[in-house]
C-alpha positions as CSV (number, residue, x, y, z in Angstrom):
1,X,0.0,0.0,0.0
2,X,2.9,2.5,0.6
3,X,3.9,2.3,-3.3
4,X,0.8,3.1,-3.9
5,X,0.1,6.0,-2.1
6,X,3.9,7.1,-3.0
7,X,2.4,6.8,-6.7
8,X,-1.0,8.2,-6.3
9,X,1.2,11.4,-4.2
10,X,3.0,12.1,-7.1
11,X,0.6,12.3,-9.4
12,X,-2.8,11.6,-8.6
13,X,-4.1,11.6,-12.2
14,X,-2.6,8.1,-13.0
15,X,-5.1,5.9,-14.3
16,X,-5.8,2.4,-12.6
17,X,-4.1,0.9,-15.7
18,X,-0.7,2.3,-15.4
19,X,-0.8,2.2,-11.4
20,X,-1.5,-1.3,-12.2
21,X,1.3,-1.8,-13.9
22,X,3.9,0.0,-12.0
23,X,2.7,-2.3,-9.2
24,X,2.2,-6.0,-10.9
25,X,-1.7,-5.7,-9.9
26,X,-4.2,-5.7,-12.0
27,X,-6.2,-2.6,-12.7
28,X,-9.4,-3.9,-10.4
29,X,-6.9,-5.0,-7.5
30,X,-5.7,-1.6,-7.6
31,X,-9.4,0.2,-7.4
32,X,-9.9,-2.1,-4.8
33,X,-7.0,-1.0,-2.4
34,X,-7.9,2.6,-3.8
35,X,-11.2,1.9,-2.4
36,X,-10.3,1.0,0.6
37,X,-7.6,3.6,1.6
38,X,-10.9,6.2,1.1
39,X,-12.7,4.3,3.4
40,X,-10.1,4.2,5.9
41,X,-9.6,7.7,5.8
42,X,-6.3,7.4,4.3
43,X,-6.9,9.1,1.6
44,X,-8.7,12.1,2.3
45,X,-9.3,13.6,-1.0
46,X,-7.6,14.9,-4.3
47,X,-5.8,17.9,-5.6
48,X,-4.3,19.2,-8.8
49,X,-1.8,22.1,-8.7
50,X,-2.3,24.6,-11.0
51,X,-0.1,27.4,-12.1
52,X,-1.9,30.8,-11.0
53,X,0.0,32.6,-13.6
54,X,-1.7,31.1,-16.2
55,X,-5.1,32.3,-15.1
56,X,-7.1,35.4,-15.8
57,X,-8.7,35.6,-12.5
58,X,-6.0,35.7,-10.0
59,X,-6.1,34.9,-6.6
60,X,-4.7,36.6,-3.1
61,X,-3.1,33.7,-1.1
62,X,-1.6,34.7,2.9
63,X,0.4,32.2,4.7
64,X,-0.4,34.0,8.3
65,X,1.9,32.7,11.4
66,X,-0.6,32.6,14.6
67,X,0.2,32.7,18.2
68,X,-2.3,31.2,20.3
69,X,-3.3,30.6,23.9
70,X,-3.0,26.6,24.7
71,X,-6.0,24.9,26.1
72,X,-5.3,22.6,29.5
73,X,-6.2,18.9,28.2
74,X,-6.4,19.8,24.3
75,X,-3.5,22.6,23.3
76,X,-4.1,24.6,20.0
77,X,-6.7,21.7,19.3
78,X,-9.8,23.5,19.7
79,X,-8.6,27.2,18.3
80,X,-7.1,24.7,15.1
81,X,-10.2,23.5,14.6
82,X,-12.2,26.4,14.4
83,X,-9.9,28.5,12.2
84,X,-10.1,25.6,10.0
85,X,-13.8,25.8,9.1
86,X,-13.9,29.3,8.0
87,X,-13.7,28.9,3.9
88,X,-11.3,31.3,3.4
89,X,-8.6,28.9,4.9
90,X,-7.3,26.5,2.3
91,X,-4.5,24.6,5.0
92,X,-4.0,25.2,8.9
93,X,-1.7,22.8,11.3
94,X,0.6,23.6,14.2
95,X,4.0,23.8,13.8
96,X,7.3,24.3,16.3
97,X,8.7,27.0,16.1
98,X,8.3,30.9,16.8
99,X,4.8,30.7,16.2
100,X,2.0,28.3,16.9
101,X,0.0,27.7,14.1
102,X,0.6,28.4,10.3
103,X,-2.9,29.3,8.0
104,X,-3.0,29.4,4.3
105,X,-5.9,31.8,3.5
106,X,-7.3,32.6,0.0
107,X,-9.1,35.2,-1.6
108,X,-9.8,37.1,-5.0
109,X,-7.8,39.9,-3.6
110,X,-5.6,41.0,-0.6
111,X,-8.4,43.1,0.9
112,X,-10.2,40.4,1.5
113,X,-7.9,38.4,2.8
114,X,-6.9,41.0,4.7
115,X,-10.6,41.7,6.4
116,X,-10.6,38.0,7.1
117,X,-7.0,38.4,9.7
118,X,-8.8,41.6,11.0
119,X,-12.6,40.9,11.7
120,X,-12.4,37.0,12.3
121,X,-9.1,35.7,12.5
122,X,-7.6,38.0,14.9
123,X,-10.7,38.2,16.9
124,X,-10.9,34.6,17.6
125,X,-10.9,33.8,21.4
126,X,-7.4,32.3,22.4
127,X,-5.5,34.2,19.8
128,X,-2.4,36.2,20.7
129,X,-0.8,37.3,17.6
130,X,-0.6,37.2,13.7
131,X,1.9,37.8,10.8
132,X,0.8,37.8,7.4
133,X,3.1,37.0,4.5
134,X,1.4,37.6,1.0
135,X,2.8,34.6,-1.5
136,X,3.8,36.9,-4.4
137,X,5.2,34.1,-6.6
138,X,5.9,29.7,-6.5
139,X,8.6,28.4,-8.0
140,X,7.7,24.9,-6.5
141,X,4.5,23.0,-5.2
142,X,3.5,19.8,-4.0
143,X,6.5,18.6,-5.9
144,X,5.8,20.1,-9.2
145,X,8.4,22.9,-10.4
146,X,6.4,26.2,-12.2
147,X,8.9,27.3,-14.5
148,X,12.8,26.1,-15.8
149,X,15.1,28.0,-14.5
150,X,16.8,31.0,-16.9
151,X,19.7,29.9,-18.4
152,X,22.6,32.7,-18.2
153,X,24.4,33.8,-21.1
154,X,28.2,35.2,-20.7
155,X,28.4,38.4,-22.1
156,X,31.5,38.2,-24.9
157,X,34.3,40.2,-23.5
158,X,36.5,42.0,-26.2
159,X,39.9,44.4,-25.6
């Protein structure tokens, strides 16, 4: 099952034929053991990355550090969870480090992202602090490079 989900992480758009044969299965043992990773809540869902600089309608992402007041008997648990249903947040997990929580927030501009930090996020009972970082460009994600790199040309150099 780990080759599998190794696989299916790498590229989620590979058909049951070729998983099958990268694996020595057949195509219906390998929707079977698909099926049951869903079931077991190992795999949670799907995702395809897209590059935003391709699209017309572009997008405000935030990657906003949090500091947050630990519960007794459940930690950042209960303040996670919360910032996690609002729709505007895309990822949220704790993290060590300077800062207790890390939330990737989108929006179709930086206003709104920016009303979101200052009427719910930082609002929230048991929140200390935020930082926001605007993403202004990817180079990488989820494995997947955006661009090649340039390729540098020597200038000649004559007396």
């Amino acid at each position: 099952m780990d080759k599998l989900i190794t696989l299916l992480h790498s590229n989620a758009g590979y058909s049951h034929e070729q998983l099958a044969e990268y694996l020595s299965l057949s195509p219906q043992e390998v929707a079977n053991k698909i099926k049951q990773l869903e079931e077991d809540g190992v795999i949670l869902g799907y995702t395809c990355v897209v590059n935003p600089e391709t699209l017309s309608d572009e997008r405000a992402r935030a990657y906003i550090e949090v500091k947050v007041t630990p519960e007794r008997g459940g930690g950042f648990d209960r303040v996670g969870n919360r910032i996690a249903r609002f729709d505007q947040v895309s990822s949220c997990m704790v993290l060590a480090g300077a800062y207790d929580l890390l939330v990737v927030v989108e929006g179709s501009h930086i206003r709104d992202i920016a009303q979101f930090v200052t009427e719910k996020l930082s609002t929230l009972d048991g929140v200390i602090s935020t930082a926001t970082h605007f993403h202004l460009k990817s180079y990488k994600e989820g494995g997947i490079r955006f661009a090649s790199e340039p390729t540098l040309e020597r200038m000649s150099v004559s007396p």
